[in-house]
C-alpha positions as CSV (number, residue, x, y, z in Angstrom):
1,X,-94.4,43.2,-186.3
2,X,-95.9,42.6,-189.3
3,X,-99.2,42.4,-188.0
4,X,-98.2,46.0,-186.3
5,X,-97.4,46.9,-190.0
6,X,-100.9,45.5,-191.9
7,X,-102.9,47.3,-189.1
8,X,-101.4,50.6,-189.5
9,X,-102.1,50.8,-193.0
10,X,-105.4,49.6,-192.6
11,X,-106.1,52.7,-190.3
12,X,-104.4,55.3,-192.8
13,X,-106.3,53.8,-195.2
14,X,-109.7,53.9,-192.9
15,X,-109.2,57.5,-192.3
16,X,-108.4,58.3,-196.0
17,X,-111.5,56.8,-197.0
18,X,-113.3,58.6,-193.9
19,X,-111.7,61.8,-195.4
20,X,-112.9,61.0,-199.3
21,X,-116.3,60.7,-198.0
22,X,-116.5,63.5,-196.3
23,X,-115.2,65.6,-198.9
24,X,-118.0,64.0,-201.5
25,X,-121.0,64.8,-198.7
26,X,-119.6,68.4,-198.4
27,X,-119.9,68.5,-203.1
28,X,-122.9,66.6,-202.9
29,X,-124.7,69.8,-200.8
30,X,-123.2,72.3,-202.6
31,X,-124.4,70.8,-205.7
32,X,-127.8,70.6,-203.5
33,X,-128.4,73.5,-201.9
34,X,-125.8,75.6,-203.9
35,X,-123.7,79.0,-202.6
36,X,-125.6,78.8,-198.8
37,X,-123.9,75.3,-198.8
38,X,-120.6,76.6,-199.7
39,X,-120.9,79.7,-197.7
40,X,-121.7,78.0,-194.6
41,X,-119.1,75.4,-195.1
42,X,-116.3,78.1,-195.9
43,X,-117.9,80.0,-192.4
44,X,-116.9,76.4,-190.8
45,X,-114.0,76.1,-192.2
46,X,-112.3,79.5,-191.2
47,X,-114.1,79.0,-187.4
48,X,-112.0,76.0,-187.0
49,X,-109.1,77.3,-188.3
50,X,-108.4,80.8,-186.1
């Protein structure tokens, strides 16, 4: 059970992490290839979404 428990919140906190990195890649080419970047990752964003 308490294994159960320790395992779960490693995995929340694996996919947090997973999520904070991604978020950081998506700034980092922004601040690299600048409104394109953002543009194209907005275009994404709403294809996924509808």
């Amino acid at each position: 059970m308490v294994q159960e428990k320790q395992s779960d919140r490693q995995q929340r906190l694996d996919n947090f992490l997973q999520a904070v990195e991604a978020a950081q890649k998506v700034q980092d080419d922004i601040m690299k290839y600048g409104l394109e970047a953002a543009h194209l990752y907005s275009t994404l964003c709403n294809g996924l979404v509808q």
